[in-house]
SERO-4910 file (N, C-alpha, C, O; in steps of 0.05 Angstrom, whole numbers):
BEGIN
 pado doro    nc1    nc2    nc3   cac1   cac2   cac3    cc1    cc2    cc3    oc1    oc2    oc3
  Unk    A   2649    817   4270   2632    798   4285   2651    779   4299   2671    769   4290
  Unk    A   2640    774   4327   2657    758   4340   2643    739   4360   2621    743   4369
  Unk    A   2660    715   4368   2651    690   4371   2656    689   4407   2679    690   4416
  Unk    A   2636    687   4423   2645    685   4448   2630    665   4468   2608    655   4466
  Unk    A   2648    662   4488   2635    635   4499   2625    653   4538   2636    671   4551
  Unk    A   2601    637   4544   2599    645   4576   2577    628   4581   2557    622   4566
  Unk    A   2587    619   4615   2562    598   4620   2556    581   4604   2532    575   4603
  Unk    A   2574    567   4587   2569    541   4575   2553    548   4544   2546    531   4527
  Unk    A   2550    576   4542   2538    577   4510   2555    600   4507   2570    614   4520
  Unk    A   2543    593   4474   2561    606   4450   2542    634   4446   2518    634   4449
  Unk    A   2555    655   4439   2543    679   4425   2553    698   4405   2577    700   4407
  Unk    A   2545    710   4389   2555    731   4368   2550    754   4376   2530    760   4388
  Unk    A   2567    770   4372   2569    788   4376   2572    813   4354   2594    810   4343
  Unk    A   2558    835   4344   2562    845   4321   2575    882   4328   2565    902   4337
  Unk    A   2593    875   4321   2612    897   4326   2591    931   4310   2583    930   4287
  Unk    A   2586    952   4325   2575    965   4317   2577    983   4293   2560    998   4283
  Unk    A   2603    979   4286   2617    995   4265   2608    976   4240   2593    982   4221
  Unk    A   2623    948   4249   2615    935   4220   2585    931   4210   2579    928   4186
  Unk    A   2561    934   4243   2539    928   4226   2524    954   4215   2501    955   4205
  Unk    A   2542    977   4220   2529   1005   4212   2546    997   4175   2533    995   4154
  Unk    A   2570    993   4176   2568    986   4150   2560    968   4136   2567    966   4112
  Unk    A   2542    949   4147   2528    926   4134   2503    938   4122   2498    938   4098
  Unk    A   2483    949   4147   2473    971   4138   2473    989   4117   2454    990   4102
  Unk    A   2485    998   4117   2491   1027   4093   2490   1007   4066   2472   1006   4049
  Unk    A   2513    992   4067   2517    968   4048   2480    960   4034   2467    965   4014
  Unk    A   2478    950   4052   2448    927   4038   2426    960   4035   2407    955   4021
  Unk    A   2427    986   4044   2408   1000   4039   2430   1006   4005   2419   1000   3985
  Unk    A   2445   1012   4004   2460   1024   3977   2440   1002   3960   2421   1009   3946
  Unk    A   2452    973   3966   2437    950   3949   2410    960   3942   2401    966   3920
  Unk    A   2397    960   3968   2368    962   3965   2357    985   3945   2335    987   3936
  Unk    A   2379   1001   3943   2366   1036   3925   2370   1030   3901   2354   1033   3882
  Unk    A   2395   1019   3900   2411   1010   3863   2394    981   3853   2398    972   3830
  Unk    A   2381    973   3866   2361    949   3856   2338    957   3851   2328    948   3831
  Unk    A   2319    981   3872   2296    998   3866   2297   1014   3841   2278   1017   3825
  Unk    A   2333   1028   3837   2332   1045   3817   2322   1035   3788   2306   1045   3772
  Unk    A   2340   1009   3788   2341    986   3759   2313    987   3751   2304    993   3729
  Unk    A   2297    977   3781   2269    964   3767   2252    990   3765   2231    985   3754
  Unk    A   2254   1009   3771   2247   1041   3763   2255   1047   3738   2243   1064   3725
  Unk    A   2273   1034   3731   2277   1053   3704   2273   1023   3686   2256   1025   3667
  Unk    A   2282   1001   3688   2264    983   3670   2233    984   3661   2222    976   3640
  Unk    A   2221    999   3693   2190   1002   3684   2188   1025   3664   2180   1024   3641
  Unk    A   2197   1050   3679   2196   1073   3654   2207   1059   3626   2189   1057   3609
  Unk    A   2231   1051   3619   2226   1045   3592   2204   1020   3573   2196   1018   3550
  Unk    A   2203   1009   3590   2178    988   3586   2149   1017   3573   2136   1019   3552
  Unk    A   2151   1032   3595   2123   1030   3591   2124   1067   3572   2104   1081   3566
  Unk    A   2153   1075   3567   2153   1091   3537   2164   1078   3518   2181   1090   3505
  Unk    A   2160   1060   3513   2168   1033   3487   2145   1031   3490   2134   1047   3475
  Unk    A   2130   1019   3502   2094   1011   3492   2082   1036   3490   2062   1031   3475
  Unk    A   2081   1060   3497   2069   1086   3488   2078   1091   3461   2061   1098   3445
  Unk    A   2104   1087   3452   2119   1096   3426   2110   1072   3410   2104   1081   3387
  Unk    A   2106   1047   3411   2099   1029   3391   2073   1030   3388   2063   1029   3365
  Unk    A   2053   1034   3417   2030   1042   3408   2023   1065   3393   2003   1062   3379
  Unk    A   2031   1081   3392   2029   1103   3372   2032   1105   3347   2015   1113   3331
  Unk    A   2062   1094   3338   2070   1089   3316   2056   1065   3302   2063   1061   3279
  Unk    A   2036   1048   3312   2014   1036   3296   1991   1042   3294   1974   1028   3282
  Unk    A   1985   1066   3305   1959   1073   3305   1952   1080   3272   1931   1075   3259
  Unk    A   1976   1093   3264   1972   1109   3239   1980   1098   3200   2001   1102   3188
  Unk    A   1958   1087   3190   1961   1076   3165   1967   1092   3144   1969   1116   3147
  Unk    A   1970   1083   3125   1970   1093   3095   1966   1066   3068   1978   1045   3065
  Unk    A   1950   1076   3058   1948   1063   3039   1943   1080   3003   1927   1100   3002
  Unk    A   1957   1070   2978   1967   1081   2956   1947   1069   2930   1947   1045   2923
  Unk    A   1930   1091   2916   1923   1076   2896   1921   1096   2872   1925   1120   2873
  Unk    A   1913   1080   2848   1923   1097   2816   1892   1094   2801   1884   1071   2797
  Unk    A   1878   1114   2793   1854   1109   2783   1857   1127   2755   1866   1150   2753
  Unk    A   1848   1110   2736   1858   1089   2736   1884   1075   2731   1904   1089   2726
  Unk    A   1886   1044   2731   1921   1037   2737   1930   1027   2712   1950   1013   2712
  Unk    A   1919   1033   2689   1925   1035   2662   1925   1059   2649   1902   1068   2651
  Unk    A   1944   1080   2632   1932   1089   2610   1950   1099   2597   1975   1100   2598
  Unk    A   1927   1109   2579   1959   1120   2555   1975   1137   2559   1974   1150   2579
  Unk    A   1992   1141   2542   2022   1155   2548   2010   1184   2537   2003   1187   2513
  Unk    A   2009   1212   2562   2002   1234   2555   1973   1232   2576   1966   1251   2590
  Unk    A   1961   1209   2577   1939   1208   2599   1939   1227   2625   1958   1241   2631
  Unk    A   1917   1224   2637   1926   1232   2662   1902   1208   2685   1879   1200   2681
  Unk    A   1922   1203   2711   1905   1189   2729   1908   1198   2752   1926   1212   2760
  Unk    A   1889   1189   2763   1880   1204   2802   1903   1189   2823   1894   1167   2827
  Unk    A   1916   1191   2830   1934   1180   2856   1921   1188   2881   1917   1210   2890
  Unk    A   1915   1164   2888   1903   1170   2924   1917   1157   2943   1926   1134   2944
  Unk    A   1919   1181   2962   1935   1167   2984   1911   1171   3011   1901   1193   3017
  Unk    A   1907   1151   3022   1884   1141   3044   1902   1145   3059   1923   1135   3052
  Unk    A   1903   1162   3087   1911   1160   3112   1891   1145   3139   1867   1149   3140
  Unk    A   1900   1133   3154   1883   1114   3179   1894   1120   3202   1917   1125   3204
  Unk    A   1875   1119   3227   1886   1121   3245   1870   1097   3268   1846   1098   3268
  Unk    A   1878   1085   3280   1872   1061   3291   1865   1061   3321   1855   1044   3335
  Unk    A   1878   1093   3329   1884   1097   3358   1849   1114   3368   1826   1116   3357
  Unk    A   1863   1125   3397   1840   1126   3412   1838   1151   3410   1816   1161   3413
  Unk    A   1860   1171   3403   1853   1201   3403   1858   1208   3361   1863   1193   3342
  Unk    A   1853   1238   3364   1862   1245   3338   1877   1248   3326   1886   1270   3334
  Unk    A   1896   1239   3301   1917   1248   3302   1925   1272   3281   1928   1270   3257
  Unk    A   1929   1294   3296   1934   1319   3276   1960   1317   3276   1978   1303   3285
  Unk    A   1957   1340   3261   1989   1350   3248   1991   1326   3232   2010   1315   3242
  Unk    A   1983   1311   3213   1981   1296   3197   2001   1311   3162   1992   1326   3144
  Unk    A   2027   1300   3162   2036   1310   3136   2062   1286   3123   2077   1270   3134
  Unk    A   2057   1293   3102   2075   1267   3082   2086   1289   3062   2080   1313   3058
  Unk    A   2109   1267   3047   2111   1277   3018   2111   1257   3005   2117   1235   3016
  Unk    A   2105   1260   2978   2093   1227   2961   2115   1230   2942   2109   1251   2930
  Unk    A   2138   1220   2933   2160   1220   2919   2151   1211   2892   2154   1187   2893
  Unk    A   2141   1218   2867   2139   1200   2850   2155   1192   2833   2172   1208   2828
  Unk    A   2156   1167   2818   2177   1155   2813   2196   1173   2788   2188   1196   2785
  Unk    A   2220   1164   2770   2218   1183   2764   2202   1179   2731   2193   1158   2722
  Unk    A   2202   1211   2714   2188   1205   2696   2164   1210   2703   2155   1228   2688
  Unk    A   2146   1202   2719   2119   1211   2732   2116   1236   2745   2132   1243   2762
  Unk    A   2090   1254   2736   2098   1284   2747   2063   1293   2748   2045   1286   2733
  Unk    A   2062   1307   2768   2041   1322   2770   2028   1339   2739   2036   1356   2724
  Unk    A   2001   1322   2742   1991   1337   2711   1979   1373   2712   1975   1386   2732
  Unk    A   1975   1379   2692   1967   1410   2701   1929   1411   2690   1932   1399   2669
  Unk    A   1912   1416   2691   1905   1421   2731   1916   1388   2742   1913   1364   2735
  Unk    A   1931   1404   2763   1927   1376   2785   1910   1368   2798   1910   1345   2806
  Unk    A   1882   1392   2804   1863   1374   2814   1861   1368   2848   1841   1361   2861
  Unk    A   1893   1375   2861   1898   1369   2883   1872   1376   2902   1861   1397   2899
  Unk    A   1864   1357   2921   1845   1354   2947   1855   1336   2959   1870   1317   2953
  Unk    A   1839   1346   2987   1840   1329   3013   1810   1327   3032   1792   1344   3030
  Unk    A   1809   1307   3047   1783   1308   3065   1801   1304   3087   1790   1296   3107
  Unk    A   1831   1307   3087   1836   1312   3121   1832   1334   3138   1854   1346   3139
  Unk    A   1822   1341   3146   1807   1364   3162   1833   1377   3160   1852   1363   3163
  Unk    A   1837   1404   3154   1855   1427   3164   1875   1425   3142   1888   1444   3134
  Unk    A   1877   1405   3134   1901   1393   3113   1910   1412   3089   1891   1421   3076
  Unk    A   1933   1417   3082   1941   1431   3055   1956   1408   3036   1973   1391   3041
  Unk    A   1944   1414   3016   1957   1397   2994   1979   1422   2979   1975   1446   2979
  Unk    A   2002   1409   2968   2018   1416   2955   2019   1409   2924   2030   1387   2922
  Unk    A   2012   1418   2904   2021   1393   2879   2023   1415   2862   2003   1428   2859
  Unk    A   2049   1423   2847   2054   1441   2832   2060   1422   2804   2078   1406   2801
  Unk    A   2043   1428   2789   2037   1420   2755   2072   1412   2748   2090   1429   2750
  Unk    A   2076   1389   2741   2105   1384   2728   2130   1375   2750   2153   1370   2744
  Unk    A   2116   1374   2785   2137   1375   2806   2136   1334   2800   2122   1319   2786
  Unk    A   2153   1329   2813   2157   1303   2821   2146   1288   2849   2146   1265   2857
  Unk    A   2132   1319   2862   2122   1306   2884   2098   1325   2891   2093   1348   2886
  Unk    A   2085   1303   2908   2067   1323   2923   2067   1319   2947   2075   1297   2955
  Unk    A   2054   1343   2968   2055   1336   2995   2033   1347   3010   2023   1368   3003
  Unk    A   2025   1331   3032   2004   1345   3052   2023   1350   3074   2046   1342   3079
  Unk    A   2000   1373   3091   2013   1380   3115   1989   1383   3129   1967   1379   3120
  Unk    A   1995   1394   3158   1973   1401   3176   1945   1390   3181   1927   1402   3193
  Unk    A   1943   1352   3163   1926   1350   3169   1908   1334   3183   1901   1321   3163
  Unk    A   1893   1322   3203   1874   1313   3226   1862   1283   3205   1849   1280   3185
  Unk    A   1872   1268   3222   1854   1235   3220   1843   1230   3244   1851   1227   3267
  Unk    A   1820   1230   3233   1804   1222   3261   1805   1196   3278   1819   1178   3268
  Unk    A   1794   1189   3304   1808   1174   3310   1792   1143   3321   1768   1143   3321
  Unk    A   1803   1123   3328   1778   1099   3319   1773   1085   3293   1753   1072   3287
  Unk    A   1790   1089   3279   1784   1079   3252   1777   1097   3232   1765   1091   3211
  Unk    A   1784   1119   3237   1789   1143   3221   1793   1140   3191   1799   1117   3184
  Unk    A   1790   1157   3175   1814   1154   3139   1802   1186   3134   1784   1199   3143
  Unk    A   1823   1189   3115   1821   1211   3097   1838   1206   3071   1850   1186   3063
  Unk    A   1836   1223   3063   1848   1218   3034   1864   1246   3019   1861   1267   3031
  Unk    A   1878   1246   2998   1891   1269   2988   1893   1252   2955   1905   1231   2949
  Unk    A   1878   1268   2941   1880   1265   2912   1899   1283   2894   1898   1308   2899
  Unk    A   1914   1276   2877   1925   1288   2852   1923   1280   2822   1930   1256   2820
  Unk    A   1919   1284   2813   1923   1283   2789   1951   1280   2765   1961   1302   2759
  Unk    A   1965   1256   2753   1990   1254   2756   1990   1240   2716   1973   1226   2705
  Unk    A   2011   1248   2707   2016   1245   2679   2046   1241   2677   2064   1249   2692
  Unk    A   2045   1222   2647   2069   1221   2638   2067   1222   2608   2047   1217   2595
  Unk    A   2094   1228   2598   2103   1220   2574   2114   1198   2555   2118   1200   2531
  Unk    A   2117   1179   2571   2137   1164   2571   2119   1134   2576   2100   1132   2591
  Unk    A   2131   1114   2557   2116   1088   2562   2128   1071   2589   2151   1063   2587
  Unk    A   2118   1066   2607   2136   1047   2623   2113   1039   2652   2091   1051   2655
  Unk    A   2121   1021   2666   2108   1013   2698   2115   1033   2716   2139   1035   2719
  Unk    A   2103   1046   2727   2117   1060   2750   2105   1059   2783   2085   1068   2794
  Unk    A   2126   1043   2792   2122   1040   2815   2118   1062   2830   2137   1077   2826
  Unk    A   2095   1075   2854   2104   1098   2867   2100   1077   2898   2084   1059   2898
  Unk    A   2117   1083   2920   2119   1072   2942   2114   1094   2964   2118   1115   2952
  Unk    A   2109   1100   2986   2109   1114   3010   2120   1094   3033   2108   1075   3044
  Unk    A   2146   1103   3037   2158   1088   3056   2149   1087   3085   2133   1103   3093
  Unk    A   2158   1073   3099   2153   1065   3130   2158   1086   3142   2182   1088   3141
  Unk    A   2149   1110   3157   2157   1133   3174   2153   1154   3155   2162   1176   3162
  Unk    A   2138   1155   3126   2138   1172   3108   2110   1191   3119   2105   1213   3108
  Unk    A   2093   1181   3139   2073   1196   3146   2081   1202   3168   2097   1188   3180
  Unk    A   2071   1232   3181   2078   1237   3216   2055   1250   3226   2038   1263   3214
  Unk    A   2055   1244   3252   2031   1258   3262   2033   1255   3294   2047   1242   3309
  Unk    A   2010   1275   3298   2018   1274   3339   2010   1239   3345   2017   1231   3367
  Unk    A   1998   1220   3328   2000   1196   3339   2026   1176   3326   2022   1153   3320
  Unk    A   2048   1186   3323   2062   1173   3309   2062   1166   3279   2040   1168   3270
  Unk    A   2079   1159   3264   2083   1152   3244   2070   1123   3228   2066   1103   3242
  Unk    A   2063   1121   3200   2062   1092   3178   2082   1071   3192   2106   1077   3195
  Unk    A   2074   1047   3201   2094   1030   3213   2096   1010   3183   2117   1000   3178
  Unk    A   2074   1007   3166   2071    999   3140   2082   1013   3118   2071   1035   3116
  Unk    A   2103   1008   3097   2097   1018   3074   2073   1011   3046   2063    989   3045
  Unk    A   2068   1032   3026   2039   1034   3015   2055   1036   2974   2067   1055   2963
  Unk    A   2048   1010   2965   2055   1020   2947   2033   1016   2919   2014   1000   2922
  Unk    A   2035   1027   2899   2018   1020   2879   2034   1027   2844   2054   1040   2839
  Unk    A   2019   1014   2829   2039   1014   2801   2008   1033   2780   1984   1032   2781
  Unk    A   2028   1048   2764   2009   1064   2738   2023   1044   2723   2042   1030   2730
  Unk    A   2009   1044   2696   2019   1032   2676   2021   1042   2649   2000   1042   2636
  Unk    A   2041   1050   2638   2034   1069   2623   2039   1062   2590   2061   1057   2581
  Unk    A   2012   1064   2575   2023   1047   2546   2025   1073   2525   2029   1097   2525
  Unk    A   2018   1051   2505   2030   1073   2474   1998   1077   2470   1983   1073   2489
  Unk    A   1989   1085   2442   1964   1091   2434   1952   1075   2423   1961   1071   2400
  Unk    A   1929   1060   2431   1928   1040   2417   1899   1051   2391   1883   1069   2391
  Unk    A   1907   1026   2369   1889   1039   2349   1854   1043   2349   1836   1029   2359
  Unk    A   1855   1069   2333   1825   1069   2340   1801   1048   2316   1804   1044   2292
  Unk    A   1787   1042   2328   1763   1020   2320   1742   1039   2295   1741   1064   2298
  Unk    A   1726   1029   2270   1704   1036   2263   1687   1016   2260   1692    992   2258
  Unk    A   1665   1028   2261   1636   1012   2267   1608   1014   2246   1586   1017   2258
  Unk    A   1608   1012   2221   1593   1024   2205   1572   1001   2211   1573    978   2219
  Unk    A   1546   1025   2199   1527   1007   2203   1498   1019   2194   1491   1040   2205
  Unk    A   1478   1005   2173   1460   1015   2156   1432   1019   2180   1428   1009   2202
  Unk    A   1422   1030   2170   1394   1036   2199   1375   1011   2191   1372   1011   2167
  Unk    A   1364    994   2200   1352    976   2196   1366    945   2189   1354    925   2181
  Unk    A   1397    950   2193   1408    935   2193   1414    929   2163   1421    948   2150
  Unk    A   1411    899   2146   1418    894   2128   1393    904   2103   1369    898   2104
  Unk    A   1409    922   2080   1389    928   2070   1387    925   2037   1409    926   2026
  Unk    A   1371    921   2025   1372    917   1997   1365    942   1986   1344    951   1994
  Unk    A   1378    957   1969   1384    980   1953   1366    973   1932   1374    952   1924
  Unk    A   1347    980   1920   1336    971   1896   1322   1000   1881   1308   1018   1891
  Unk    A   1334    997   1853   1338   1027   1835   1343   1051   1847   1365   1056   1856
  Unk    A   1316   1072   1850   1317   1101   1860   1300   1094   1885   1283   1111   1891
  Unk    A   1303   1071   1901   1284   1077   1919   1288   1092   1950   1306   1109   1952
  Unk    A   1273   1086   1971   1269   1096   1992   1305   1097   1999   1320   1078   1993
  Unk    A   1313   1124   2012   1343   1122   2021   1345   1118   2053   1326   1123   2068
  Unk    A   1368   1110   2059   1375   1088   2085   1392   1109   2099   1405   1125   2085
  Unk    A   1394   1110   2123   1410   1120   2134   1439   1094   2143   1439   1070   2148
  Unk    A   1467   1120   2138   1487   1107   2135   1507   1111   2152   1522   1130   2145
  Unk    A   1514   1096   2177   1531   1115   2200   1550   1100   2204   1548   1076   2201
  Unk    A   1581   1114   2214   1599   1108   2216   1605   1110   2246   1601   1132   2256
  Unk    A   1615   1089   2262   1626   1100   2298   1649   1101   2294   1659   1085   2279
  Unk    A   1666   1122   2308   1694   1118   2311   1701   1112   2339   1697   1130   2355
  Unk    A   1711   1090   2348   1712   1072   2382   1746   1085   2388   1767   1079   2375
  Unk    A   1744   1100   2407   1772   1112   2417   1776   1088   2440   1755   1082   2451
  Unk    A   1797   1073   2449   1791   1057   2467   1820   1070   2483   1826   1057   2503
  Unk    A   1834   1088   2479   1852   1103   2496   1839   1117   2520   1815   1121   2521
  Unk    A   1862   1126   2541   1846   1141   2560   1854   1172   2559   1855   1188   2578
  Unk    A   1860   1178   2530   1865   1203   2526   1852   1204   2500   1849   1185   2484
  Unk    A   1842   1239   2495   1822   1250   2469   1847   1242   2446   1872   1244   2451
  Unk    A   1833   1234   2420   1855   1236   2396   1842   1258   2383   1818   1261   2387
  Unk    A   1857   1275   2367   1849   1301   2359   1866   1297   2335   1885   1282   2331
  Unk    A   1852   1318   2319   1855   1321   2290   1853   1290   2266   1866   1285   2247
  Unk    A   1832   1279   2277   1816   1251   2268   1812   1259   2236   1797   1277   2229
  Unk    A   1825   1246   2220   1810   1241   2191   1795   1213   2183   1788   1193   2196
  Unk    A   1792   1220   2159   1770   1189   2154   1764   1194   2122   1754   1215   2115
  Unk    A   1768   1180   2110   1748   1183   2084   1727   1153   2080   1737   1132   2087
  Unk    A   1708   1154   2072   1687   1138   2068   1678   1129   2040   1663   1143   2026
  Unk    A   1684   1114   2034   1677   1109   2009   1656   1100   2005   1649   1084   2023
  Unk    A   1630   1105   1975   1614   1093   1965   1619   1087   1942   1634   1098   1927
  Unk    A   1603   1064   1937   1602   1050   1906   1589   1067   1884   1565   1067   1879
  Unk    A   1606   1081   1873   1586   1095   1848   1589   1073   1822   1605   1054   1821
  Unk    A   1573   1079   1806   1549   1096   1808   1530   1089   1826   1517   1107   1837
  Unk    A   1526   1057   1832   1508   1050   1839   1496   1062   1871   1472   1062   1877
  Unk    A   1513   1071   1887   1507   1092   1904   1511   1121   1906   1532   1132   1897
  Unk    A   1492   1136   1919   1498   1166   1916   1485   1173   1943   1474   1160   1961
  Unk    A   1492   1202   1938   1484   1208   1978   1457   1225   1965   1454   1238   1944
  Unk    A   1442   1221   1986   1413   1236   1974   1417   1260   1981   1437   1270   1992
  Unk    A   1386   1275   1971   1389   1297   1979   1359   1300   1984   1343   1296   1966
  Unk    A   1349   1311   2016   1376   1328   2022   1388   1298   2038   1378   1276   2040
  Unk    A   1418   1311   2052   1437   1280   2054   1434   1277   2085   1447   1259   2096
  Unk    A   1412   1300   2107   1424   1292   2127   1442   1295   2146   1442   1286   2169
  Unk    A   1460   1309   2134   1485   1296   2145   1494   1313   2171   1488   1337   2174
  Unk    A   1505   1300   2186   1511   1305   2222   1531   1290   2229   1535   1266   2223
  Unk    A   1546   1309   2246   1567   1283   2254   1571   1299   2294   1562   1319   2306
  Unk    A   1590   1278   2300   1591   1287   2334   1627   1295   2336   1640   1307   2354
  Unk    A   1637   1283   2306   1670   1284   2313   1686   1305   2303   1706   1310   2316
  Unk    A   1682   1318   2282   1690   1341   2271   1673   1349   2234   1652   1337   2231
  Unk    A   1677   1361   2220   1670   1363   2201   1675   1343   2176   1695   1332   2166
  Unk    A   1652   1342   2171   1652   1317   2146   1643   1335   2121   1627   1354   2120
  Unk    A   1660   1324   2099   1648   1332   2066   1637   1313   2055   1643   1289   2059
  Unk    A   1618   1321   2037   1610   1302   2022   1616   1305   1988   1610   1324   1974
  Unk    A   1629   1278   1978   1634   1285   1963   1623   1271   1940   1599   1268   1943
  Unk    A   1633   1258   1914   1618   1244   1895   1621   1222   1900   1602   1208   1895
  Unk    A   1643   1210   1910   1644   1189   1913   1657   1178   1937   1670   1157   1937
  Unk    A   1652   1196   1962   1666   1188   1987   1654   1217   2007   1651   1240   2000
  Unk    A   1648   1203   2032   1641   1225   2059   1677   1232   2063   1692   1222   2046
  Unk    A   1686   1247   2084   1709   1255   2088   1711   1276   2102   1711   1301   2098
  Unk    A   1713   1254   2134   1725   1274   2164   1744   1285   2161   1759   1277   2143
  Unk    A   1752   1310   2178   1777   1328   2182   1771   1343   2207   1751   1355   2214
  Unk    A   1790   1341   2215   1797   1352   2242   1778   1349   2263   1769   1367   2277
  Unk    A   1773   1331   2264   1759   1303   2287   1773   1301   2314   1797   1298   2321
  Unk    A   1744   1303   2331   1768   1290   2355   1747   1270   2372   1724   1275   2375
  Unk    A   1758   1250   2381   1743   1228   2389   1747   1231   2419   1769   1239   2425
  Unk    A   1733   1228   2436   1735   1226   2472   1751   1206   2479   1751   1185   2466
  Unk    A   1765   1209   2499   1783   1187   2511   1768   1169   2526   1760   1175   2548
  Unk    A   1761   1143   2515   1745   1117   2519   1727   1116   2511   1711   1101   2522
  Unk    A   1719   1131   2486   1698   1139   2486   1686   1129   2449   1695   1107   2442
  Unk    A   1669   1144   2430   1660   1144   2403   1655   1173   2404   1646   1184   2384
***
């Protein structure tokens, strides 16, 4: 560019070379500034496709029930959600359980995710779905097992963040829940005369005489004994005596009833 004078004014002059490279110059600018905000938008707007996705899809963990005894067995549910606008198939996890905790035999395994396969081999440490569809809008499904231990203790089971996958993305939440697992606790009796409190007087009218056995575990106890005692002489078992039971075989003897090989229901009499 150059500075020239005529007839009393000033003028510029732009040399044709330099303004073909000024040119070229500010279009290079102009492409490498278009490019930036081209590709700032594309990643903008597959970061909000990828985050929107990856929240579409829930999980949530629960233990039915979240007490019981050691040898029990309880239901583990894992609720899948989907929040988004389409469906999300191909829906599959694996549920790690802690250790010590193991798939009971029957496991029992189901699902209501459409198409879904459950995995749960009796004694494994895990179970898993695959292939299966949450609907979409507020969707859930679910995958049940059936899960036992030996062993007294808390057991945390967790499903980590990314532990679910599916064509809408992954759990952005992790899902956790606790079993609790105790010893056996003792069983209860409940005796009790039919008419409530009764007066015995000589050879007269005979009373019926019943014993409950209260299991308050969440597992059967088996091979139940019991002996019962009466006051002789002054009591005797009539005849005929009646006698019925729901728990195993009872004798009667001269001076005492006497269960064997009894088994009481888990929570149950």
């Amino acid at each position: 560019m150059r500075e020239q004078t005529g007839d009393g004014m000033k003028f510029l002059r732009l040399d044709s070379a330099k303004a073909t490279d000024v040119s070229r110059n500010g279009l290079r600018s102009s492409r490498s500034g278009h490019a930036r905000l081209l590709a700032s938008l594309l990643f903008t707007i597959v970061f909000l496709f990828a985050a929107s996705a990856e929240a579409a899809v829930t999980v949530n963990k629960t233990f039915t029930p979240a007490t019981i005894t050691v040898g029990g067995t309880s239901t583990a549910t894992v609720t899948l959600g989907n929040t988004g606008s389409s469906d999300a198939t191909g829906a599959a996890f694996t549920d790690n359980l802690p250790s010590g905790l193991v798939v009971a035999s029957p496991s029992n395994a189901a699902t209501t995710c459409a198409g879904g396969t459950v995995t749960a081999t009796p004694g494994a440490g895990a179970f898993s779905l695959s292939g299966g569809t949450i609907l979409a809008n507020g969707g859930t499904c679910t995958v049940t097992v059936t899960v036992t231990s030996g062993t007294v203790n808390n057991y945390t089971n967790t499903i980590p963040v990314g532990a679910v996958t599916s064509s809408q993305g992954s759990n952005g939440s992790a899902a956790a829940a606790t079993l609790a697992m105790t010893t056996v606790q003792t069983v209860t009796m409940t005796p009790a005369y039919s008419g409530g409190v009764v007066n015995l007087v000589g050879y007269g009218a005979p009373v019926t005489f019943s014993v409950t056995l209260n299991n308050p575990n969440t597992i059967a106890l088996t091979n139940a004994s019991l002996a019962i005692p009466i006051f002789t002489p002054q009591q005797a078992f009539a005849t005929p005596s009646n006698l019925s039971s729901t728990c195993g075989t009872v004798t009667l003897g001269t001076s005492a009833a006497t269960l064997s090989g009894g088994t009481i229901p888990a929570n149950g009499s």
